[in-house]
C-alpha positions as CSV (number, residue, x, y, z in Angstrom):
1,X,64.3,5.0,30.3
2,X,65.0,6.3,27.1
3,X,64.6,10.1,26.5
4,X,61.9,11.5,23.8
5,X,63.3,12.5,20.8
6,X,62.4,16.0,19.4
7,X,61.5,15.5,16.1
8,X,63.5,17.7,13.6
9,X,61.3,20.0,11.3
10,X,62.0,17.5,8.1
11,X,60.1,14.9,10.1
12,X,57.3,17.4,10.9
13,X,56.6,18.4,7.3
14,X,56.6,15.0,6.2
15,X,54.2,13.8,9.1
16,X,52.0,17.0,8.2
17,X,52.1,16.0,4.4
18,X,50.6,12.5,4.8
19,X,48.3,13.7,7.5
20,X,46.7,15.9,5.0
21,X,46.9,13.2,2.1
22,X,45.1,10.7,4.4
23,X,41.9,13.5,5.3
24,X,42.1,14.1,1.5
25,X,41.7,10.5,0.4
26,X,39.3,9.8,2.9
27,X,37.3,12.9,1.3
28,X,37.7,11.2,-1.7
29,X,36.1,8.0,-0.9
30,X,33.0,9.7,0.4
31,X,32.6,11.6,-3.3
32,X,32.5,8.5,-4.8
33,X,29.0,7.2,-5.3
34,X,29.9,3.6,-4.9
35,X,28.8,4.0,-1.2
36,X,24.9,2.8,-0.2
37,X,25.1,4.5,3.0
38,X,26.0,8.0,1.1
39,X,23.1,7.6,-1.3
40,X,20.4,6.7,0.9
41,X,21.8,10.0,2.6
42,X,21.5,12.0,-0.6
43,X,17.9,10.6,-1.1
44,X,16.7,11.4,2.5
45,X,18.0,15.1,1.9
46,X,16.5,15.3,-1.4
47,X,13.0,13.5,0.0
48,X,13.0,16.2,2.8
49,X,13.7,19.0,0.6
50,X,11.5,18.0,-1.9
51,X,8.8,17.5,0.8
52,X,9.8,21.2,1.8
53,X,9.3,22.7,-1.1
54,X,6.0,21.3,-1.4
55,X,5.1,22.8,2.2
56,X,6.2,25.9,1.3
57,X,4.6,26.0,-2.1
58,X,1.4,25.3,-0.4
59,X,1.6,27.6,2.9
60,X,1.9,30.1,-0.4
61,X,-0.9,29.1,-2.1
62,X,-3.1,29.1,1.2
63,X,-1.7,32.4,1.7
64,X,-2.7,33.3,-1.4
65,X,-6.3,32.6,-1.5
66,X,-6.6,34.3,1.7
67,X,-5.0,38.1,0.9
68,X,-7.6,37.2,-2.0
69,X,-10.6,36.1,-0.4
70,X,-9.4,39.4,2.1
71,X,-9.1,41.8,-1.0
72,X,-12.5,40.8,-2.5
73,X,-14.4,41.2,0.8
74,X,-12.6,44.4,1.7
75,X,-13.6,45.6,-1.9
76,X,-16.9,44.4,-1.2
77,X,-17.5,46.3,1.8
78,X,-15.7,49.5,0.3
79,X,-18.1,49.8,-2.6
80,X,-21.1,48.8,-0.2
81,X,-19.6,51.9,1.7
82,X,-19.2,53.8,-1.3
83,X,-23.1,53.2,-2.5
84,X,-24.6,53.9,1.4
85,X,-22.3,57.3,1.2
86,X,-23.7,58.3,-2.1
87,X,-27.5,57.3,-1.0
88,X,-26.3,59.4,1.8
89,X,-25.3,62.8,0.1
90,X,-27.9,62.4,-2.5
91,X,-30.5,62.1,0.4
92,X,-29.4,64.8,2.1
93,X,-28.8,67.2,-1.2
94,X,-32.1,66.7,-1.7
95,X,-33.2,67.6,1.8
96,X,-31.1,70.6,1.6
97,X,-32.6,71.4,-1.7
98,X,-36.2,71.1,0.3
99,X,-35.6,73.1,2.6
100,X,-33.9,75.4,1.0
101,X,-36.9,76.0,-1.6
102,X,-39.4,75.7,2.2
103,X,-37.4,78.6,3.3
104,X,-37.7,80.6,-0.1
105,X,-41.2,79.9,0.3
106,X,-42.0,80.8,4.1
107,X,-39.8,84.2,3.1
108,X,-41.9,84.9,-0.1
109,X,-45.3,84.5,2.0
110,X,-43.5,86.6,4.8
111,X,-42.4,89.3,2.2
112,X,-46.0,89.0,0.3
113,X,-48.3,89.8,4.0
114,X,-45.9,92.5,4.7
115,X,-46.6,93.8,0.7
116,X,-51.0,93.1,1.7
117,X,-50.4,94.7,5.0
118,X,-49.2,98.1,3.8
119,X,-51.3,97.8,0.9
120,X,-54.2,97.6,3.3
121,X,-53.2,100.1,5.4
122,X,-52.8,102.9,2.6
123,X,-55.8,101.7,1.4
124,X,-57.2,102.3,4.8
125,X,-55.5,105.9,5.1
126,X,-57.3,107.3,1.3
127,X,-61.0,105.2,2.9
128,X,-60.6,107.3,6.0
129,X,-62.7,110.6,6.2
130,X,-59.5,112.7,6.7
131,X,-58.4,112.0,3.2
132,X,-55.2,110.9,1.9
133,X,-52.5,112.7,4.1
134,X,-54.2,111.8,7.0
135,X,-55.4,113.6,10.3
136,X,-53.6,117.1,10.9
């Protein structure tokens, strides 16, 4: 039986070098577009991405539309919102106003009896037979 023989480092670059050469020429024969099988490849991947693209440009669009059909209903319902709160206030100014002037008016005939009251009762005081200071 014959022993191995350790190869000497000369040997080992040399078997290194033409492994190298033989991945780089098999690299090489790929790049070249003489292959069928390589370009149906490339036109698969470039059907597929294509196709991709197309899904993605859509999903967009779809996404799109909606924020936009969102944003006009949303600014819809804001200015529905905007016109109740205003009916609102304006409503309830002019209640405020109302009841405001009812109160001014309920003082005034308050303010106006107490005015006829005293009025009456001095006029009471200088009919009376004890004159206008009264009895003493």
């Amino acid at each position: 039986m014959a022993s191995f023989q350790h190869p000497d480092f000369d040997e080992r670059l040399s078997a290194a070098a033409s492994a190298k050469q033989a991945v780089l020429e098999r690299f090489r024969a790929k790049l070249s577009g003489d292959d069928p099988e390589l370009v149906k490849k490339q036109a698969e991947r470039l059907e597929i991405a294509r196709a991709r693209e197309a899904r993605i440009a859509e999903r967009k669009a779809t996404k799109e539309a909606r924020e936009a059909a969102e944003r006009a209903e949303r600014e819809a319902r804001e200015a529905a919102e905007k016109t109740e709160r205003e009916a609102r206030e304006a409503r309830e100014r002019a209640e405020a106003a109302a009841w405001k002037a009812a109160l001014e008016e309920e003082k005034k005939a308050e303010r106006d009896a107490r005015y006829a009251a005293r009025k009456a009762r001095k006029l009471e005081r200088l009919n009376s037979p004890f004159g206008k200071y009264g009895r003493r």
